[in-house]
N, C-alpha and C positions, 0 to 999 in steps of 0.2 A: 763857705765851709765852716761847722760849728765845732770846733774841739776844744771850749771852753769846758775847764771840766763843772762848772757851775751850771751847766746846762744840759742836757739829754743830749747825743750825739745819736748818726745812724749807721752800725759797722757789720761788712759783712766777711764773713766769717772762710773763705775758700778753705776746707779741710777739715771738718772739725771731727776730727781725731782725738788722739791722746792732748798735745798741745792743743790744738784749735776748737776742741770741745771745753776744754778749763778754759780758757781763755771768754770763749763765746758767754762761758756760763758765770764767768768772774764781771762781766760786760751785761750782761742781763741784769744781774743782782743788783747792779748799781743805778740799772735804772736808764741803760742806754736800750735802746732798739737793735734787733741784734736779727741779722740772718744769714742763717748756715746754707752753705751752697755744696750741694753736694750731690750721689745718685737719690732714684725716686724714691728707692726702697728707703734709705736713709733719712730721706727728705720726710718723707711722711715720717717715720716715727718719732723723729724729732716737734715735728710738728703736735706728734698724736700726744706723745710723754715727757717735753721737754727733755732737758739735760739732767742729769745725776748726777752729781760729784761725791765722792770720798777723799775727804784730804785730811792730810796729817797738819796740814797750816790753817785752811778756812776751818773743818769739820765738816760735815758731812749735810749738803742741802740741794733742791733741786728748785731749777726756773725753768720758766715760759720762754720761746724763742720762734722766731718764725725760721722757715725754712722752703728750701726752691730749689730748683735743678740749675737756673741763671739768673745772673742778677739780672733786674728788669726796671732796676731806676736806680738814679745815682746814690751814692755814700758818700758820707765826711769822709769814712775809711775802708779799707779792706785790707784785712788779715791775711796773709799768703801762708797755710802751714799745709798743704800736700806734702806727700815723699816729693823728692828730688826724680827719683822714676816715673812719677805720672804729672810731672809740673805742666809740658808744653802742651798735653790735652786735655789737661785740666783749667789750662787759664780760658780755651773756650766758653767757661763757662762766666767768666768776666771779661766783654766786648769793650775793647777801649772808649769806641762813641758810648756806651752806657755809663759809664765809670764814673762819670761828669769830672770835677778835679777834686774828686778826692782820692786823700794819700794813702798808695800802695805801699806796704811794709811786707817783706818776704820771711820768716823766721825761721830757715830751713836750712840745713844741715850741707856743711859747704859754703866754696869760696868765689866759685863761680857764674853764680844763676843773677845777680845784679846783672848782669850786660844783656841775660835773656831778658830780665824783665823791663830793662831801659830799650830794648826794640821793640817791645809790645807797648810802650804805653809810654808818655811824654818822661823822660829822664827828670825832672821837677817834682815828680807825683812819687816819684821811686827812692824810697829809704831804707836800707837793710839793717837789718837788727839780728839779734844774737840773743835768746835769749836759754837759759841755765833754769831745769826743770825737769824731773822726774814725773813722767805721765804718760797713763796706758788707755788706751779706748776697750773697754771690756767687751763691752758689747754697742750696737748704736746708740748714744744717748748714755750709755754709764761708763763715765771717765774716775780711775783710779789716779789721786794723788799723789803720790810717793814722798817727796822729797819736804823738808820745811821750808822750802824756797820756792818763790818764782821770780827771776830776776831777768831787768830784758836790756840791752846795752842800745840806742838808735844810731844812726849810723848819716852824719850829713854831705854826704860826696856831692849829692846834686838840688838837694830837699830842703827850699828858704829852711833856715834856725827855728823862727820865730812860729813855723809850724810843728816843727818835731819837740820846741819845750812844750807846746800848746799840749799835744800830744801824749807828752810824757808825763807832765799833769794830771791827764784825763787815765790813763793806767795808772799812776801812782795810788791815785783817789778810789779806785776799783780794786786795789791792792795786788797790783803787779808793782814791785819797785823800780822804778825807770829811769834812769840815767842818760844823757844825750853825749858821744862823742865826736871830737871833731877829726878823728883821723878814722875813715872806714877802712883801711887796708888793714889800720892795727886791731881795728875792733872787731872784724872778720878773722883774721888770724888768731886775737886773743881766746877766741872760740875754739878753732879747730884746731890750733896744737893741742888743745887739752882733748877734743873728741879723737881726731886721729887716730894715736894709740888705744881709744877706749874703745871705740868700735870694731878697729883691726885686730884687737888680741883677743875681747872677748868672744869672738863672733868665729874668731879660729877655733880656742881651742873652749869655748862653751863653756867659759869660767865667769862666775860674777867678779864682780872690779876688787872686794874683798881679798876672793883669791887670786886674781891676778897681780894686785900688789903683795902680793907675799909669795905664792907658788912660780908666778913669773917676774918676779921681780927685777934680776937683772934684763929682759927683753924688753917691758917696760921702761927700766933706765935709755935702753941703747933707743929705742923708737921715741922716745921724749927728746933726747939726744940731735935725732937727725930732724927730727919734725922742725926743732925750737931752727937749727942750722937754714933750712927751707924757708922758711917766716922772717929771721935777718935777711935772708937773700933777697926776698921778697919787697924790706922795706919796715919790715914790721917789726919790732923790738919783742925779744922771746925770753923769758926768765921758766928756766927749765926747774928750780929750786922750788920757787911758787905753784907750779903743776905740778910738780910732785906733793905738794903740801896740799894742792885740794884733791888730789886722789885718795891719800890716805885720810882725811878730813870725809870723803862719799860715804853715803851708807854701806856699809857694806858688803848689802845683797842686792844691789845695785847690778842693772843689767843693762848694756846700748840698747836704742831702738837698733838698731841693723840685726845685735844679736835675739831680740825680739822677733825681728822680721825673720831671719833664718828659723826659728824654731816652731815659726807657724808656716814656714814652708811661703813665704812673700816674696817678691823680687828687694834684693839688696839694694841698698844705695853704696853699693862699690864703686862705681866710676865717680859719682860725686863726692866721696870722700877717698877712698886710696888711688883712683885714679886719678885725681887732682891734685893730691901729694905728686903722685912720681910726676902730674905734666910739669907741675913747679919746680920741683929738683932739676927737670932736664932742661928746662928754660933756664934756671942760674947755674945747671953744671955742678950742682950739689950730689955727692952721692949715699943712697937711702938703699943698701945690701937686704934691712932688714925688712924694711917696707914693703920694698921689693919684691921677697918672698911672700910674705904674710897677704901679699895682694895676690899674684900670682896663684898660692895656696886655695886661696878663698873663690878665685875666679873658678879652678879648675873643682870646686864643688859643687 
């Protein structure tokens, strides 16, 4: 496996959406071999027009990428950024015997899907990461930037070290800033108490993050509140002072993917983010009134 980042690597891409399209095409530019795995319609146009980017960090450029419906021979890497709603028949399209051993990184929303993908595919090869990024798939192939960041946390519960620095390396130099931690429960958590409330309020009441820390301000407090409560319970140290300092720090006009997804009429990733709050709450016996609602609310739309 080559993840030296001195050297050409070859990663494929499962998703390449808003994340997994910046990604794929942050990963091309650099000179890696890169293939998006995805439907045929997608496949081909990728293939036909490469990737597009607009970004408010790189500016604005486009590369070459190959593209497929399945992988069809092994990787250094593979990218996991599906929705959480089409994960389990989407990894059909990455066969464990194809895979060869190279390392699965999943970057998707929620705290759950590590244990999916350690039964699909050798727990060693499996490292979850977290990554902090505003980005939209516009159309196939033209991915909207957003944010001045793309920041991605790795995660080593079961993934030797010495692959995920190799790794991290190899994004850094491609300019994703990479960092390796050694606790995944906190580094999963560190994530979604911050997405949690961002997803569940904006996607209720169809506010950007802007207005929701100001119009909904105290809801915001009380859902930071119980999220952070769930995450100690959990194991995971939660500084709810700091979440609030990078909410009010967001652009904005900053919008969740979920509440993206609602407004193009997509399936949610409810069950993977508020339904994963309340299973956690009910596993430590923590109680989450407001979550509660805001999930229930959101289901019954």
């Amino acid at each position: 496996m080559n993840l030296d980042n001195n050297r050409p690597c070859t990663v494929a891409v499962l998703g390449p959406g808003g994340v997994g399209g910046l990604l794929a095409a942050l990963m091309a530019r650099a000179g890696h071999r890169v293939i998006c795995l995805a439907g045929e319609e997608t496949a081909q146009t990728l293939r036909r027009d490469g990737i597009q980017v607009r970004s408010k960090q790189f500016a604005d450029f486009t590369t070459r990428v190959e593209a497929d419906t399945q992988l069809r021979a092994p990787v250094d890497l593979c990218l996991i950024t599906v929705k959480q709603t089409s994960l389990e028949p989407a990894l059909r399209r990455v066969p464990s015997a194809m895979l060869g051993d190279g390392l699965v990184v999943p970057l998707l929303n929620g705290i759950e899907h590590p244990a999916l993908l350690r039964r699909h595919y050798h727990p060693r090869q499996v490292a979850p990461g977290v990554i902090r990024v505003e980005a939209a798939r516009r159309t196939p192939g033209l991915i909207e930037h957003g944010s001045p960041f793309t920041d991605v946390d790795l995660a080593g519960g079961t993934a030797p070290r010495e692959r995920l620095d190799a790794l991290a390396a190899t994004l850094t130099a491609a300019g994703v800033r990479t960092r390796v931690r050694d606790d995944e429960t906190a580094t999963l958590w560190a994530k979604f108490a911050f997405l949690a409330p961002f997803a569940l309020l904006t996607t209720r009441y169809g506010l950007t993050i802007g207005e929701i820390r100001t119009d909904r301000r105290p809801e915001l407090l009380a859902l930071l509140e119980e999220t952070a409560a769930v995450s100690r319970a959990c194991g995971a140290p939660s500084d709810t002072a700091a979440a609030l300092r990078l909410y009010d720090a967001f652009p904005s006009e900053a919008k969740s993917s979920m509440q993206r997804d609602a407004e193009a009429g997509r399936p949610l990733e409810l069950d993977a983010i508020g339904g994963a709050l309340l299973r956690a709450a009910e596993q430590h016996a923590v109680e989450v009134p407001l979550a509660a609602r805001l999930v229930t609310e959101l289901a019954g739309r």
